[in-house]
C-alpha positions in Angstrom: -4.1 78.7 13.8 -1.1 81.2 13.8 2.4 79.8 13.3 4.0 80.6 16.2 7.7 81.8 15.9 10.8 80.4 18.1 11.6 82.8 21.0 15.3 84.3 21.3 17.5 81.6 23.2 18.7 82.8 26.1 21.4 81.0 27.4 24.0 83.6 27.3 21.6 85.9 30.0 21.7 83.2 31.9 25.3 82.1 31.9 26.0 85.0 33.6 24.5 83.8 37.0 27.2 80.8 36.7 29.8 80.8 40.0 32.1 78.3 41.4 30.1 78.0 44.2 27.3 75.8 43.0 27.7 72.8 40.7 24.6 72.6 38.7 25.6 74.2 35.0 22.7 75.3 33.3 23.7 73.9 29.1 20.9 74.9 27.4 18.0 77.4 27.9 15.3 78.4 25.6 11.6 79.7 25.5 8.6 79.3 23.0 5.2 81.2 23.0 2.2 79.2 23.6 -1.3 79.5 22.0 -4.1 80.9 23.6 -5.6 77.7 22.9 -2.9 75.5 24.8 -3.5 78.3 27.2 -7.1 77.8 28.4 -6.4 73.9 27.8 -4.3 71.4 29.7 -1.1 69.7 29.2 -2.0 66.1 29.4 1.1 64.8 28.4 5.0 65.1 27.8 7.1 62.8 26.0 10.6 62.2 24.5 10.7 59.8 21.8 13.2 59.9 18.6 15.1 62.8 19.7 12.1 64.8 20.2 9.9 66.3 23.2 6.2 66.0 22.5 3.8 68.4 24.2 0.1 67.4 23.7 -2.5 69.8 25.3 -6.2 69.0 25.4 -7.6 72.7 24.5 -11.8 71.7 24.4 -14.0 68.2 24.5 -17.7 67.5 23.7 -19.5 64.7 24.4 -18.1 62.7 21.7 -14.5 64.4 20.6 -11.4 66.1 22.0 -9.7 68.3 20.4 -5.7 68.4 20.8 -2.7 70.9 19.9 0.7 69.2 19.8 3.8 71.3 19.9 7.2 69.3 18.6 11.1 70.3 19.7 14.0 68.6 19.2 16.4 67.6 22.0 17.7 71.0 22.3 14.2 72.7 22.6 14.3 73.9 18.7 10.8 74.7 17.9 9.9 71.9 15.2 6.3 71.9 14.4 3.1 72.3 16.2 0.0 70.7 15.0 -4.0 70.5 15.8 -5.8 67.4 16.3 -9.5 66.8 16.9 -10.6 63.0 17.4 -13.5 61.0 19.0 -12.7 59.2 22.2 -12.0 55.7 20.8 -9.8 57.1 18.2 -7.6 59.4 20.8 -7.3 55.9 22.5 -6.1 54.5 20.2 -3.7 57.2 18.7 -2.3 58.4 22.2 -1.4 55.1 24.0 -0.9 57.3 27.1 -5.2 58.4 27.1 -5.9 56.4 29.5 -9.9 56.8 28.6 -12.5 53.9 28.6 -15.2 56.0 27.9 -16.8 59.0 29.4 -18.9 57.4 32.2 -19.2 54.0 33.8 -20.3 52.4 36.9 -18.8 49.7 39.1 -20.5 48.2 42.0 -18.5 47.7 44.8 -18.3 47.7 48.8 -18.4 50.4 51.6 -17.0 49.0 54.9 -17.2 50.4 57.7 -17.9 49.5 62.0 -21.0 50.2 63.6 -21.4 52.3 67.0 -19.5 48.6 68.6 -17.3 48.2 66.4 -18.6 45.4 64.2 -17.7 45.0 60.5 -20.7 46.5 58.6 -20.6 45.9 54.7 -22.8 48.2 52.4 -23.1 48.4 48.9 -22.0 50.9 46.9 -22.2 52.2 43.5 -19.7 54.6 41.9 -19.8 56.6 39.2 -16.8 57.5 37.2 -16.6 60.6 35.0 -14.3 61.7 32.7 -12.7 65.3 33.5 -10.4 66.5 30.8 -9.6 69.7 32.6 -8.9 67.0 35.7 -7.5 64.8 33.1 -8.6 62.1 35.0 -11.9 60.1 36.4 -14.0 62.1 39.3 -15.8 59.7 41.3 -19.4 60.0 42.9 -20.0 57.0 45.4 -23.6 55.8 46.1 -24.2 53.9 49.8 -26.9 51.4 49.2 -28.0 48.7 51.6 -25.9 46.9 54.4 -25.1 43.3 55.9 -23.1 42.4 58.9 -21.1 39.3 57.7 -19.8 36.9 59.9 -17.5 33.6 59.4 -18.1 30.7 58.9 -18.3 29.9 62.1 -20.8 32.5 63.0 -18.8 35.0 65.2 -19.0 38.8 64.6 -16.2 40.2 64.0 -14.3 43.4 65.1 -13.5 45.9 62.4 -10.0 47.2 62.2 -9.0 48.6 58.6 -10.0 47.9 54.6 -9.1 48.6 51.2 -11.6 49.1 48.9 -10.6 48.5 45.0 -13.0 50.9 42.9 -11.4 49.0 39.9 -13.1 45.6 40.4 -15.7 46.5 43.5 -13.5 44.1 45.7 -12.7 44.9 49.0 -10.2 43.9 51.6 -11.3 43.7 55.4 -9.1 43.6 58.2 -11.2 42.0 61.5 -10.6 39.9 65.0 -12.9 37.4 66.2 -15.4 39.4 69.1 -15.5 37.5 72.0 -18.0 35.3 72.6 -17.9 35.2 76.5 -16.3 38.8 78.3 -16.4 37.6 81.6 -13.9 34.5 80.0 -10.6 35.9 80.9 -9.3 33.6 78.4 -11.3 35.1 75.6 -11.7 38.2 76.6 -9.3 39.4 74.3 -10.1 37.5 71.2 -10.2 40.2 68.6 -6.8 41.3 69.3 -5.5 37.3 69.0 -7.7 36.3 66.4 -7.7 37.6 63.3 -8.6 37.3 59.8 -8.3 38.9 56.3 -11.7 38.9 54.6 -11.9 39.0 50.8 -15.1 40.1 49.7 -16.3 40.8 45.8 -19.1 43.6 44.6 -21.8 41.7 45.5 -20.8 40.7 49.2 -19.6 37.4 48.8 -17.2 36.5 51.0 -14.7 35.5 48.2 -11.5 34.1 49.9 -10.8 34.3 54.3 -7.4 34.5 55.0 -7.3 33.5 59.2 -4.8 34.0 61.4 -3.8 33.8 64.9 -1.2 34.7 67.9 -0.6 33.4 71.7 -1.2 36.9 72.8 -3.1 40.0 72.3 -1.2 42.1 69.2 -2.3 45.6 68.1 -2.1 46.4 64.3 0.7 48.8 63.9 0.8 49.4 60.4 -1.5 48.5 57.1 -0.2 49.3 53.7 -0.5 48.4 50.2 2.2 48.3 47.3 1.0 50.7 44.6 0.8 49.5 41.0 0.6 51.1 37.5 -3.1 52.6 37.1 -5.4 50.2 35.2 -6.6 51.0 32.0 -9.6 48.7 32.1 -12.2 48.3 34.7 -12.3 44.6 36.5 -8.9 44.7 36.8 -7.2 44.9 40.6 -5.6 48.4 41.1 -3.8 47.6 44.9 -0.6 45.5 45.0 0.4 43.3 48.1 -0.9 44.0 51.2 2.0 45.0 53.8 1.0 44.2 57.5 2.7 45.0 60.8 1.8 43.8 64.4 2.7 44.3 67.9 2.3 42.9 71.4 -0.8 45.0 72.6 -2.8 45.0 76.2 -6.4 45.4 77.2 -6.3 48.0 79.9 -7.0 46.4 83.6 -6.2 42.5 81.8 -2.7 40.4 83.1 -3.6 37.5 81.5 -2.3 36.6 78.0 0.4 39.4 77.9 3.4 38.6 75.7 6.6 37.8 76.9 8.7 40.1 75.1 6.9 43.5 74.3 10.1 44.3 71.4 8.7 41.5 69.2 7.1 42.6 66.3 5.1 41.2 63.0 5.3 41.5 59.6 2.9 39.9 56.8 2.7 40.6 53.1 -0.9 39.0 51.9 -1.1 39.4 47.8 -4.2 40.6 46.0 -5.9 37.3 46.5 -5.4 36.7 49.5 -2.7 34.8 50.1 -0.5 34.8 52.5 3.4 35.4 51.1 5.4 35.8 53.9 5.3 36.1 58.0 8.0 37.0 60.1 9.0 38.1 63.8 11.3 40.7 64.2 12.6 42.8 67.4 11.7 46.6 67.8 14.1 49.1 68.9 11.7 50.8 71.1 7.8 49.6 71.8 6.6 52.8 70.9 7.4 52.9 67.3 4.7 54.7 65.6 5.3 53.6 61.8 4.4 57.3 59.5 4.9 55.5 56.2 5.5 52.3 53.8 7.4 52.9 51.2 8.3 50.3 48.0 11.2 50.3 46.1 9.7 49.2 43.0 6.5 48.1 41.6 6.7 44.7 42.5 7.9 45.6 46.3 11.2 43.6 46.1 12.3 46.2 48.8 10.1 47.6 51.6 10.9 50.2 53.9 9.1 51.4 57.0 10.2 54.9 58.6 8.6 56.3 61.8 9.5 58.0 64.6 9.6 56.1 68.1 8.8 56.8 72.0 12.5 55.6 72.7 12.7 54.5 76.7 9.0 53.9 76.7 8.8 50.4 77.7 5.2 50.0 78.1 2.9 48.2 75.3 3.1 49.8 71.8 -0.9 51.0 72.0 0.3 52.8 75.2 3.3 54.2 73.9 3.1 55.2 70.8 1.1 58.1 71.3 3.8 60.6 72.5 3.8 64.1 72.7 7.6 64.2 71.4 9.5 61.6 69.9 13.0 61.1 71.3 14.1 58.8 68.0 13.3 57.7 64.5 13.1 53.9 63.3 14.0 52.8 59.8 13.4 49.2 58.5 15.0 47.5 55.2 12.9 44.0 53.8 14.5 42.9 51.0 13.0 40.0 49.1 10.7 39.1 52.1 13.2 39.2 55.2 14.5 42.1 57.3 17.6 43.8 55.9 18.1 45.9 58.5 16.3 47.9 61.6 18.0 50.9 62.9 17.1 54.0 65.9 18.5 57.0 65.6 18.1 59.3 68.6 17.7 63.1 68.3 21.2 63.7 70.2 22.7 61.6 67.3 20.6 64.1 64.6 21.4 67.0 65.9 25.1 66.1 66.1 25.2 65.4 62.2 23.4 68.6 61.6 24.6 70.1 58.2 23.7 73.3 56.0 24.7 75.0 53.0 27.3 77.2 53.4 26.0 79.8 52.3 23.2 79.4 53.9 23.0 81.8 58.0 20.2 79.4 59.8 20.4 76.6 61.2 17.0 74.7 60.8 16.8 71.0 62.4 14.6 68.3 63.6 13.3 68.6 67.3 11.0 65.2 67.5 7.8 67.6 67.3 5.7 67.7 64.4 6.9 66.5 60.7 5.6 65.9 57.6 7.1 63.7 54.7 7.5 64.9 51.2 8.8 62.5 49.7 11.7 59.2 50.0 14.4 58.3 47.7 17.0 55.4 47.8 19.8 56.0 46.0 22.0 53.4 43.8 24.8 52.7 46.3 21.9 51.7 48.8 21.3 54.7 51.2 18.0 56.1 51.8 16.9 59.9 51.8 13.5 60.9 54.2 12.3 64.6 53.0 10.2 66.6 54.6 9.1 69.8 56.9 8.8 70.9 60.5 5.3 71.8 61.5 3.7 74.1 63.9 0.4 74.8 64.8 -1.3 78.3 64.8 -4.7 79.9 64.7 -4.6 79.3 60.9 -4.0 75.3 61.5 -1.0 73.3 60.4 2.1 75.9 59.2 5.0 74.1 57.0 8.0 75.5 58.3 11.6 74.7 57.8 12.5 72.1 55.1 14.9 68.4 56.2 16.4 66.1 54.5 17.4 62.8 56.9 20.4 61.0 54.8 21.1 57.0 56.1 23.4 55.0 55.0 23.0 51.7 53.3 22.4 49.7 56.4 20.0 52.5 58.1 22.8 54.6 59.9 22.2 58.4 59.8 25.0 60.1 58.0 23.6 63.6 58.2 20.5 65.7 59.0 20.4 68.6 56.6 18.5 71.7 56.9 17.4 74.2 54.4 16.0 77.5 55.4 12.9 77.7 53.6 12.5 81.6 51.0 8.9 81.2 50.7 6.8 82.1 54.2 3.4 83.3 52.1 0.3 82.2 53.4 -0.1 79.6 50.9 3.8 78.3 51.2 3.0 77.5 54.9 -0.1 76.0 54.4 1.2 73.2 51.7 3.6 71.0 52.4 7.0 72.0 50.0 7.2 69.5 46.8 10.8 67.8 46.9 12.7 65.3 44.9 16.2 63.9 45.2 17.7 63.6 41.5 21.0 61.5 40.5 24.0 63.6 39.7 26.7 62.7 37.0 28.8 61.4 39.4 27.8 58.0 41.3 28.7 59.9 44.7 26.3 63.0 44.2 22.7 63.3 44.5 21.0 67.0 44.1 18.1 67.8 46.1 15.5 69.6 43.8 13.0 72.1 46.5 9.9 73.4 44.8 9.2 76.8 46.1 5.6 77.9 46.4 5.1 81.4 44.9 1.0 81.5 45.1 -1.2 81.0 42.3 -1.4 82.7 38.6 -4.3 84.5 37.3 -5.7 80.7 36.0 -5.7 79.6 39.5 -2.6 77.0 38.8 0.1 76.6 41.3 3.2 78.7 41.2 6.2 76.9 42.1 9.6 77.3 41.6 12.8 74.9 41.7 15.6 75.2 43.5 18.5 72.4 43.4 21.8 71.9 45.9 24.1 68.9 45.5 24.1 66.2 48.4 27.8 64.4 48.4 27.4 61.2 49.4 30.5 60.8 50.2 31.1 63.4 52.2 27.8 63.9 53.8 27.7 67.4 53.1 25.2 69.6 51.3 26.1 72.4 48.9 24.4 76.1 48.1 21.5 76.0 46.2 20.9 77.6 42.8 17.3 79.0 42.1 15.9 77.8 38.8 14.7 79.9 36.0 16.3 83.6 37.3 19.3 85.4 36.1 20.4 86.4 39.5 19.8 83.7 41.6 17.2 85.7 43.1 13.0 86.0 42.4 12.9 83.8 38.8 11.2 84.9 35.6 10.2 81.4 35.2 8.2 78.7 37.1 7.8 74.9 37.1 4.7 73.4 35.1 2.5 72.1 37.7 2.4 68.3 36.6 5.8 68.0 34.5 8.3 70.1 36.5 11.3 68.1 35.0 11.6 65.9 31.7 13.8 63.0 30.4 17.2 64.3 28.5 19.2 61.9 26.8 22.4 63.4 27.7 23.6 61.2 30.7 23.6 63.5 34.2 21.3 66.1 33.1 17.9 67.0 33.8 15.5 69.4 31.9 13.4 71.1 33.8 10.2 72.8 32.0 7.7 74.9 32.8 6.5 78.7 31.8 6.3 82.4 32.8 3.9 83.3 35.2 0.8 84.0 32.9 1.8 81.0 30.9 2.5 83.2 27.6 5.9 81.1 27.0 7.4 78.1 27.6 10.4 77.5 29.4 12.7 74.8 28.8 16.1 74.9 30.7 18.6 71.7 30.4 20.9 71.5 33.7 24.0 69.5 33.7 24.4 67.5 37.7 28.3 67.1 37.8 
């Protein structure tokens, strides 16, 4: 293998492009030459340990080995050493704790669910195949359906299949169901599965392992299911889903009166662990009926805090499962749980968005949300408490779904909107309106700022890999305002020279309110390491 030689730094080239208009400060940038090997392989992993960044690429594998090339540089991207490594499986286990390999193939048994043509919960039995990918880097799955059963309680009465989670990991799976009715013309069991309801634990082999009932006075619709991710398993038997998140509402069977709730505003919330226990239950009043919930999201890993966002039919008084299906959404809904109780609930109405409409200064368009069409990118809460929503506009063409315009929606600690700001978008490509825009919100130097990193899609390179590039504008908290933003990897703030790696766009740095953000040029002959101070 060819020592390869340290590139020219080139921070002075890109000093130039500094300006008092934009309050990232690029500290350190530097390139290296890559292999041909690390090339046509895959960067499987990045680390900083002992002053150093590791970059391990997995350049070929046979049935039995792997073979690795691992580039070393010190905290200011100095090219150390770079070494090549071939190992069997076990050994690369054992030697890179971050393989997360237990062996090339294995099977687990497991559960399909699924309703029949009526609705009723149908189980079948699955088995699925997991193979190892090293260009992946990862397991790709091939599911098997084998035969069915229609369970039933205890009790003998079908049930009505809502939603499931099915854990691949062990072959468990989690079922969601209301009682059927046993008499329809009974008006006062007509409605049954919508008062009746259970959580249905069932293991690979279709034994009903734990039931988890529950019940209301009135008909409710399921708003909301959701689980709280945890860390990937490295061993197979063990759970991969967290808690299970749960959110009802006061529901009506088209042409019934009887049974209706008496206040259409009161919601529920559950959280059922991964065995089926119930942790905690709770009634809460909705804004609006209509509140279509878009996403869960969890704070941490254990779910200490829980946050639901969603856009509402606001003035819609009717049932949620008749409101919540609007054509435009006159207000958004965010919801705080902390520690298994309601923080906070807001509404914000699009009168009150478009009033706290902000943009770079810079910037000559004035992109903001209309209650149409939106897609989320991504959530962040910040350490004084306030919460960021990221996403893009949508519209609909003869090509499908377009991503258009990119938002950032920033609320206060307690859920109040501060500001709605809107970034016109540089990338309109084909490709750049067909994925949704990657985004992050990063932590500045300061405890007040917060800098909004956009990933630009450029196309594809001639591997076929994704061609992003960053861009990054400070967010003052305490102002509410949004700065210009400075395009990553280019001398002149223009088209860069350099573009984010795929899988590690940005690395750890040990120097406190900077963030290195890595990648290479276009055909992936160098990388690119660049070390941006937030102030």
């Amino acid at each position: 293998m060819k020592k390869l030689m340290l590139s020219v730094v080139m921070t002075l080239g890109f000093g130039l492009m500094q300006t008092t208009a934009y309050t990232q400060t690029v500290q350190v940038e530097k390139t290296h030459p890559l292999s041909g090997k690390a090339r046509r392989g895959t960067l499987a992993h990045v680390e900083f340990t002992n002053g150093n960044y590791i970059l391990t690429y997995v350049t070929s594998e046979t049935k039995k080995k792997m073979k690795f090339q691992v580039y070393t540089f010190d905290k200011d991207f100095n090219f150390i050493s770079q070494a090549d490594d071939e190992l069997e499986f076990e050994q690369a286990k054992t030697k890179y704790k971050w393989f997360k390999f237990q062996k090339e193939e294995y099977v687990v048994e497991g559960l399909s669910v699924e309703p029949n043509m009526m609705g009723t919960l149908v189980l079948k039995k699955k088995r699925v195949t997991h193979s190892f990918d090293p260009v992946f880097w990862g397991y790709r799955k091939k599911t098997e359906i084998l035969e069915k059963v229609k369970p039933k309680t205890e009790e003998g009465n079908k049930l009505f299949y809502y939603r499931h989670i099915e854990d691949d990991n062990t072959g468990d799976a989690y079922v969601l169901v209301g009682e059927k009715p046993k008499n329809m013309k009974d008006k006062d069991d007509a409605d049954r599965q919508m008062r009746k309801y259970h959580i249905m634990r069932f293991n690979k082999d279709c034994d009903l392992v734990s039931d988890l009932p529950f019940e209301f006075t009135y008909p409710v619709s399921l708003v909301d299911i959701h689980i709280v991710p945890v860390p990937e398993p490295t061993e197979v038997g063990v759970a991969s889903i967290g808690d299970i998140n749960l959110m009802f509402a006061p529901g009506k069977i088209k042409g019934m009166t009887n049974n209706e709730a008496a206040d259409k505003y009161q919601f529920t919330y559950m959280r059922v662990d991964n065995t089926n226990k119930l942790v905690a239950r709770f009634d809460f009043k909705s804004p609006a009926t209509g509140w279509r919930v878009d996403e869960m999201i969890a704070g941490d890993e254990k779910g200490t805090d829980i946050y639901y966002y969603g856009v509402a039919a606001e003035g819609d008084e009717d049932y949620w499962n008749m409101a919540y299906m609007a054509k435009k959404y006159k207000a958004v809904q965010l919801m705080k749980i902390h520690e298994n109780k309601m923080e906070y609930i807001t509404s914000t109405n699009l009168e009150e968005f478009k009033s706290k409409l902000k943009t770079p200064p810079g910037q000559k368009k004035t992109p903001e949300y209309q209650g149409k069409k939106f897609d989320i990118a991504s959530y962040s809460s910040a350490p004084n408490g306030d919460f960021f929503v990221m996403g893009q506009n949508i519209e609909q063409s003869d090509k499908g779904k377009r991503f258009k315009d990119v938002l950032s929606f920033h609320f206060d600690n307690k859920g109040v909107l501060r500001s709605q700001y809107g970034l016109d978008i540089i990338e309109t490509n084909d490709l750049a309106q067909a994925r949704l825009t990657p985004q992050q919100l990063l932590p500045g130097a300061s405890a007040g700022n917060m800098y909004w990193f956009v990933r630009e899609i450029d196309g594809v390179n001639a591997a076929d890999r994704l061609l992003t590039y960053g861009r990054i504008g400070k967010i003052d908290m305490n102002g509410a305002t949004v700065g210009d933003f400075k395009i990553l990897g280019s001398a002149n703030n223009k088209k860069p020279d350099y573009f984010l790696d795929p899988n590690f766009p940005y690395l750890t740095s040990e120097t406190p309110g900077t963030v290195v953000f890595f990648g290479s040029d276009k055909k992936e002959k160098n990388l690119w390491f660049s070390r941006v101070f937030l102030d």
